[in-house]
C-alpha positions, 0 to 999 in steps of 0.5 A: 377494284373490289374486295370482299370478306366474309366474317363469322368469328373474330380470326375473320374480321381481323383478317378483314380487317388487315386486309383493309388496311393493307389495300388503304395503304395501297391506295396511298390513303394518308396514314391518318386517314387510314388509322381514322378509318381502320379504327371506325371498321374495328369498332363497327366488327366489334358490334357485329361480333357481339350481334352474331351471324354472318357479315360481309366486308366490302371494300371499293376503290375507285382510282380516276385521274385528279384524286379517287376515293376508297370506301368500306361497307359492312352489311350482313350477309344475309338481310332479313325482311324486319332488318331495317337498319342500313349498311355501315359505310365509311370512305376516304381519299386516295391518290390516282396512281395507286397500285393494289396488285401486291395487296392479297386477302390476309392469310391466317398464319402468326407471322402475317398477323404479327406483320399487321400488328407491327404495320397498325402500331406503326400507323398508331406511332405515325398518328401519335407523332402527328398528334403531338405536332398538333398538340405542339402547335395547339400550345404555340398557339394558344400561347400566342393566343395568350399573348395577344389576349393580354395586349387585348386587355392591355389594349381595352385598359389603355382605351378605358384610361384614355376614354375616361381622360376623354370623358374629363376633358369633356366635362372640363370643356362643358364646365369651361362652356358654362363658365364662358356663357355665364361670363358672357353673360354677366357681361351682356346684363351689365352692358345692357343695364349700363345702357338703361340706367345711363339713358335716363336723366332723372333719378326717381326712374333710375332708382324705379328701374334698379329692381326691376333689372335685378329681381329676380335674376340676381336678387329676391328683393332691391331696396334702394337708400339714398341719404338725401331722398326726401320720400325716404326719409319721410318713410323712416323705415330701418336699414340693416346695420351692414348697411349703415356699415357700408354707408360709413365706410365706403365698402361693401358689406355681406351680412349672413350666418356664414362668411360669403368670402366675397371678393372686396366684400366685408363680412358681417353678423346677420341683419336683426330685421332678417336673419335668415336672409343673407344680405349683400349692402354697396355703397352708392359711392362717387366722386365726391361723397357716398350717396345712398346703398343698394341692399339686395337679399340673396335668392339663393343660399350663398351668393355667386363671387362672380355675380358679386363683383359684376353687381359692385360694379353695375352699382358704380356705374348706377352711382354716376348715373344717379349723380349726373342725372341731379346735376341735370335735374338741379341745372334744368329746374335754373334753366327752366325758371330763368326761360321762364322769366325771359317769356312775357306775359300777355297783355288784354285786348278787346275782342282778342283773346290769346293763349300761350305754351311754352314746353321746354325740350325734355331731352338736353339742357333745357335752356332753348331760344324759343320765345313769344311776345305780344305788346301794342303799338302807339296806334293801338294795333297788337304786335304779336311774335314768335321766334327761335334763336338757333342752338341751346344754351345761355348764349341762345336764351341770352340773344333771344331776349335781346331781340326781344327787347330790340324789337319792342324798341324797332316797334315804338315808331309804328313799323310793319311786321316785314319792316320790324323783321329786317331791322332785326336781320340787320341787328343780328348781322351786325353783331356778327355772334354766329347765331341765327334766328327765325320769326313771324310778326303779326299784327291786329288793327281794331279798326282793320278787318285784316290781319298784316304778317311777315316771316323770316325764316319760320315755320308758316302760321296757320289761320282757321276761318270761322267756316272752319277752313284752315290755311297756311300763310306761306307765301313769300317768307323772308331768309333766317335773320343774321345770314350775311344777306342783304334783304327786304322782308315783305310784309302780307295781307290775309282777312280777319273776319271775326271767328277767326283764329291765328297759330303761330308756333315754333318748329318743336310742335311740328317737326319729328326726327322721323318724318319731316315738318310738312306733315306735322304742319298738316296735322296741326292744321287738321287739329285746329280745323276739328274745334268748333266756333264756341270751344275757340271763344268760351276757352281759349286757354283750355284750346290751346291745351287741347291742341297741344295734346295730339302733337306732342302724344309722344311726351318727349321732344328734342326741341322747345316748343312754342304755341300763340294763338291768337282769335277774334272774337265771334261778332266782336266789333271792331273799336281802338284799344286804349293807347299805351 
C-alpha cells in the first residue's frame, strides 16, 4: 500500500500529516511508535515550509506474514540538478494483519481537523501515561539502585574493617614469627654454647672462648674477672664499680644512664670508666662460693629482656664449667705427678742407650696404668719392660706399680722374659682384682748378640736393623695376663747386631678410635725405619722426640702413652756390665 500527498502550504501538510497518522494507526503501529513518528514528520514539514516550494509525502506499508514495516518519505517534488541533499525517511513496525481500507486522504473541513486533533492529543496522553509508567519505574529503580548501592558501601566498609583486622592479624602473626625465630634462637646459641664451654676441661680456653661466642652478636666487648686468676691480678686494671657490686652480692647488676629494667637485674649509676656505655655485670657464681663476673657492653642502646635472661643463664652454666674444669686441672696436675713418681728412672749401660716418654691421656682423669721399667739381672743382662694395666684410676696405677715391684723381685734368680711373664699371669690370677694387664719383657746380654723377648698380650715391639729394615716381633704372644687361663708364655730370639734399635711401646701411641691398630703399627714402623744410623747414636733423646711427633700429630689422646727405645750402639763391642 502507497499513499501520496503533495504540500504547498501549511492546511497541506497538516492534512499529510493526519492522514499519516491515520494510516500508522491503521497499520496497527504502537501508539509510541506512531507519536515518535508523526512528531519527527511535522518537525521535517516544518523546515520544508519555511524552505518554500512544493513537497511530496510518501507513505509505504508493506504488510508480510510475521511483522511488516510503515515507512514515511519527504522529498521535493521537484528535484533540482545542484540539490543534492537526500529525502527524508523515516520507518517503524507494524502488524501483519493490518486493514487500511477505511484510511482516506484527510479532508480539509473543521470537524476532520478537529477529530485529528482530538486523535493526536489522545496518542500525546497515551505517550504521557507511558512515560510516566517509565518514569515510575526509572524512580523504583533507582531507589533500588540506591538500595543497593548503600549495601555496596556497607559491603566495601565491612570488607575495608575486615581487611584491616586481616592486616593486624598478619602483623600479629609476622611479630609472633619473629618472637618464636628469636626465641628459637637464643635457645639454639645457648645450646650450642653450653655444648662448647662443657666440652673443654681447661679454664683458660673457657674463659678465651667466652668473647669469642658473645662478640659481636650480644656484646661489643667481654671481659672475663675471675677472683683467683693470677694473670689477672698481675694485671691490676680496674673493674666497674657494678662489678664489684655484683661480685659482693651475687646478683646481676646493670650500669647506664637510664634504668634497663631487666629481669633479676639491679640498676646501677654509669660505670666512671665508661659512661657512655651501658654495662651488664653477672656474677660467676657456684655452689660454693662467686668465682669471677662476666661484664658485657652492650652493642646497642639498651639491652633486650630476652637477651639478658638467656645471657644470666649462659653465665651459670659457664660458672660450673669453670668450676669443673679446675677440679679437673687440681686432680690431674695430683695424678700426673704421682704417675710420675710411680715411672722409673733408666739405668746407664754400656754400649746401649735408652730413651723414655710417658704421655698421660689428654682426655679423662689422667691416672693410667701405663708403664715401663729397665733394671739389670745378677748375670748382667738388662731387663727391659713395658706394660698396661687395663682401666683408669688409682686402682690401675696402684696394680701397676705392684707388678712392677713384683716383677724385679721374679727377676733376682736370672728368669727368661716368657718365665717373668707367666709368673706375673699367675700373680695377677691369684689376686683375683678383675683387672688385667699386657707386657713385653726384653732382655740384653753383652756377651750375646741376640736379643731374648716374650709378650703377653701387647701390642708387638718393632726392631730397626742397621740396614734400616724394620721388623715386627709378633710371633707367638702369650694371652693378657690375670685371664683365668692357665699358660706357659714362650720366650723369642731375634739378632741384635749393633745399630740396631728396640721399640717398645703401649697401644695409645698406635691405636686411634678411627682406624684400628695395625695401621698405626705400620706407620711407627715407617717412622723409625726414616732415621738415619747416626741420628739413633748421637741423640737418642732427641729421636725419640721425633717419633713421637708424627703419631700423636693430632695432640690429643684417649689413652697414655708409653715409648722405650732401646739401641745398640754402631760397632759397640760386647763386654759384661758390672754386677748389681
Amino acid at each position: 500500500m502507497t499513499r501520496t500527498w503533495h504540500v504547498r502550504t501549511i492546511t497541506d501538510a497538516a492534512q499529510a500529516r493526519i492522514a499519516t497518522a491515520r494510516l500508522a494507526a491503521a497499520c496497527q503501529v504502537t501508539t509510541v511508535e506512531r507519536t515518535r513518528l508523526v512528531a519527527a514528520l511535522t518537525a521535517q514539514l516544518r523546515q520544508c515550509l519555511t524552505k518554500g516550494g512544493e513537497w511530496r509525502v510518501g507513505v509505504t506499508a508493506t504488510l508480510s506474514p510475521g511483522g511488516g514495516d510503515f515507512s514515511v518519505e519527504v522529498a521535493a517534488a521537484k528535484r533540482r540538478p545542484d540539490d543534492r541533499q537526500p529525502a527524508w525517511r523515516a520507518s517503524v513496525p507494524c502488524a501483519e494483519g493490518a486493514d487500511v481500507s477505511g484510511a482516506e486522504h484527510a479532508a480539509d473541513d473543521p470537524a476532520t481537523l478537529a477529530e485529528a486533533l482530538f486523535g493526536a492529543d489522545e496518542d500525546a496522553a497515551q505517550l504521557l501515561e507511558r512515560l510516566d509508567e517509565q518514569e515510575a519505574l526509572v524512580a523504583f529503580h533507582r531507589e533500588e539502585l540506591h538500595q543497593t548501592n548503600q549495601g555496596v558501601l556497607a559491603l566495601h566498609a565491612e570488607l575495608d574493617a575486615s581487611g584491616r583486622a586481616q592486616r593486624e592479624l598478619f602483623d600479629a602473626e609476622q611479630q609472633a614469627r619473629r618472637e618464636a625465630e628469636n626465641a628459637r634462637g637464643r635457645l639454639t646459641f645457648l645450646a650450642d654454647a653450653s655444648a662448647a664451654l662443657t666440652a673443654s676441661l681447661n679454664h683458660e680456653a673457657i674463659v678465651r672462648l667466652l668473647p669469642a661466642l658473645l662478640v659481636p652478636r650480644y656484646a661489643r666487648t667481654v671481659d672475663v674477672w675471675l677472683f683467683d686468676d693470677v694473670d689477672d691480678a698481675l694485671r691490676g686494671g680496674p673493674h666497674p664499680a657494678a662489678a664489684v657490686l655484683a661480685a659482693r652480692r651475687g646478683r646481676p647488676q646493670y650500669a647506664a644512664d637510664h634504668p634497663g629494667n631487666l629481669p633479676g637485674v639491679d640498676d646501677q649509676p654509669p660505670s666512671a670508666l665508661d659512661p657512655g656505655r651501658p654495662l651488664l655485670c653477672i656474677p660467676l657464681v657456684t655452689r660454693r662460693a662467686s668465682q669471677g663476673v662476666l661484664t658485657l657492653s652492650s652493642a646497642e642502646e639498651r639491652w633486650d629482656a630476652d637477651d639478658a635472661v638467656m645471657l644470666i643463664e649462659l653465665t651459670r652454666r659457664a660458672s660450673i664449667a669453670l668450676e669443673n674444669a679446675r677440679r679437673f686441672e687440681h686432680n690431674r696436675d695430683i695424678a700426673e705427678t704421682l704417675q710420675r713418681a710411680l715411672l722409673t728412672e733408666l739405668p746407664t749401660t754400656p754400649g746401649l742407650s735408652l730413651a723414655a716418654r710417658y704421655l698421660p691421656a689428654t682426655r679423662g682423669l689422667n691416672i693410667g696404668g701405663d708403664w715401663y721399667d729397665a733394671f739389670r739381672q745378677p748375670d748382667g743382662s738388662l731387663i727391659t719392660v713395658i706394660g698396661d694395666v687395663t682401666g683408669h684410676g688409682l686402682h690401675a696405677a696402684v696394680m701397676m706399680s705392684q707388678l712392677r715391684t713384683a716383677l724385679r723381685a721374679y727377676a733376682v734368680d736370672g728368669s727368661s722374659p716368657g718365665q717373668l711373664l707367666t709368673r706375673l699371669h699367675l700373680f695377677l690370677h691369684r689376686l683375683r682384682l678383675d683387672l688385667y694387664a699386657t707386657a713385653v719383657i726384653a732382655r740384653f746380654h753383652p756377651d750375646d748378640p741376640t736379643l731374648t723377648w716374650a709378650a703377653a698380650g701387647h701390642p708387638p715391639p718393632v726392631l730397626r736393623t742397621p740396614d734400616g729394615q724394620v721388623h715386627t716381633l709378633d710371633a707367638k704372644p702369650g694371652a693378657m695376663l690375670g685371664i683365668p687361663l692357665k699358660q706357659e708364655i714362650s720366650d723369642h730370639t731375634v739378632p741384635l747386631p749393633p745399630g740396631s734399635t728396640l721399640a717398645m711401646y703401649t697401644d695409645g701411641l698406635v691405636e686411634r678410635r678411627s682406624h684400628g691398630i695395625d695401621p698405626g703399627i705400620r706407620r711407627l714402623a715407617e717412622e723409625l725405619g726414616a732415621f738415619h744410623p747416626t741420628e739413633l747414636d748421637e741423640n737418642l733423646e732427641a729421636s725419640a722426640d721425633r717419633l713421637l711427633h708424627p703419631l700423636l700429630h693430632d695432640s690429643e689422646h684417649d689413652d697414655d702413652v708409653c715409648l722405650l727405645l732401646c739401641h745398640v750402639h754402631s760397632g759397640a763391642r760386647r763386654q759384661r756390665a758390672p754386677e748389681c
